[in-house]
Residue, then its C-alpha position, 0 to 999 in steps of 0.5 A: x500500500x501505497x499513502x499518496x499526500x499532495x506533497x509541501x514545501x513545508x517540511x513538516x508536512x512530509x515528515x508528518x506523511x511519513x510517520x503516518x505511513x509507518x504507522x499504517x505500515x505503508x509507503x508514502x509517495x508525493x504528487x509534487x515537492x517532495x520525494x519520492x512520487x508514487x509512481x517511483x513507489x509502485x514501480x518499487x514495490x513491483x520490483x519485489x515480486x509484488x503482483x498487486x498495490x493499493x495507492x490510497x490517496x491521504x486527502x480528506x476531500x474527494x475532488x481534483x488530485x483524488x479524482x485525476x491525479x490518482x488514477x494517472x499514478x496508477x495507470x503509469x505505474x501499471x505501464x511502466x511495470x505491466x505485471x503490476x494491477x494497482x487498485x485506487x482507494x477512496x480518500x479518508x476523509x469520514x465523519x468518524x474523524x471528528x471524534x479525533x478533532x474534539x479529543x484534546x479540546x480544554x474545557x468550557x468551549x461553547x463554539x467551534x470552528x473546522x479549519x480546512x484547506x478549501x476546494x472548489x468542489x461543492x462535495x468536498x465543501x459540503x463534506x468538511x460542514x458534515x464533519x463540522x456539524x458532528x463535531x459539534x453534536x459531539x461537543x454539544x457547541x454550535x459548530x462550522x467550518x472555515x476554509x483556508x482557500x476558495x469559496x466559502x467562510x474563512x476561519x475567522x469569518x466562522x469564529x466572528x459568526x459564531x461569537x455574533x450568535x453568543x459564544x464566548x470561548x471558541x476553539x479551532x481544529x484542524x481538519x488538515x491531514x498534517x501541518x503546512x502553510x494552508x493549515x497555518x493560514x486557517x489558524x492564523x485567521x482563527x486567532x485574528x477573530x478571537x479563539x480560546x485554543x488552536x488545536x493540532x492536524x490529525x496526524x497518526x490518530x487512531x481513527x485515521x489509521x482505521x480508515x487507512x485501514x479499511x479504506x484499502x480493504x475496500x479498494 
C-alpha cells in the first residue's frame, strides 16, 4: 500500500506523511515537492515480486488530485511495470474523524470552528460542514467550518459568526491531514477573530489509521 499526500514545501508536512505511513505500515509517495512520487513507489514495490498495490490517496476531500491525479499514478505505474494491477482507494476523509478533532479540546468551549484547506468542489465543501456539524453534536457547541482557500467562510469569518450568535470561548481544529502553510493560514485567521485554543492536524490518530485501514480493504 501505497499513502499518496499532495506533497509541501513545508517540511513538516512530509515528515508528518511519513510517520503516518509507518504507522499504517505503508509507503508514502508525493504528487509534487517532495520525494519520492508514487509512481517511483509502485514501480518499487513491483520490483519485489509484488503482483498487486493499493495507492490510497491521504486527502480528506474527494475532488481534483483524488479524482485525476490518482488514477494517472496508477495507470503509469501499471505501464511502466505491466505485471503490476494497482487498485485506487477512496480518500479518508469520514465523519468518524471528528471524534479525533474534539479529543484534546480544554474545557468550557461553547463554539467551534473546522479549519480546512478549501476546494472548489461543492462535495468536498459540503463534506468538511458534515464533519463540522458532528463535531459539534459531539461537543454539544454550535459548530462550522472555515476554509483556508476558495469559496466559502474563512476561519475567522466562522469564529466572528459564531461569537455574533453568543459564544464566548471558541476553539479551532484542524481538519488538515498534517501541518503546512494552508493549515497555518486557517489558524492564523482563527486567532485574528478571537479563539480560546488552536488545536493540532490529525496526524497518526487512531481513527485515521482505521480508515487507512479499511479504506484499502475496500479498494
Amino acid at each position: 500500500m501505497v499513502l499518496v499526500a499532495h506533497g509541501s514545501p513545508d517540511p513538516r508536512s512530509p515528515e508528518a506523511v511519513r510517520a503516518i505511513a509507518r504507522a499504517a505500515g505503508a509507503d508514502a509517495g508525493f504528487l509534487e515537492f517532495n520525494e519520492p512520487h508514487p509512481v517511483e513507489v509502485l514501480r518499487g514495490i513491483a520490483d519485489t515480486g509484488v503482483a498487486a498495490a493499493v495507492a490510497l490517496p491521504l486527502l480528506l476531500t474527494d475532488a481534483y488530485h483524488s479524482r485525476t491525479d490518482l488514477p494517472e499514478v496508477a495507470k503509469r505505474a501499471e505501464e511502466a511495470r505491466p505485471g503490476l494491477a494497482v487498485a485506487v482507494a477512496r480518500p479518508v476523509g469520514d465523519l468518524s474523524l471528528a471524534k479525533a478533532l474534539v479529543r484534546d479540546l480544554p474545557f468550557g468551549v461553547d463554539g467551534l470552528v473546522v479549519c480546512a484547506a478549501g476546494t472548489r468542489v461543492d462535495e468536498g465543501r459540503a463534506h468538511v460542514a458534515a464533519v463540522a456539524e458532528e463535531a459539534g453534536r459531539l461537543l454539544g457547541v454550535p459548530a462550522g467550518p472555515g476554509f483556508a482557500s476558495g469559496p466559502g467562510p474563512k476561519a475567522g469569518e466562522t469564529v466572528e459568526r459564531l461569537k455574533a450568535q453568543g459564544a464566548q470561548r471558541v476553539a479551532a481544529v484542524c481538519y488538515f491531514i498534517a501541518p503546512g502553510l494552508l493549515c497555518d493560514a486557517a489558524l492564523a485567521s482563527a486567532r485574528e477573530a478571537g479563539i480560546v485554543h488552536a488545536g493540532e492536524p490529525l496526524g497518526a490518530a487512531p481513527e485515521l489509521l482505521d480508515l487507512i485501514a479499511k479504506r484499502a480493504a475496500e479498494a
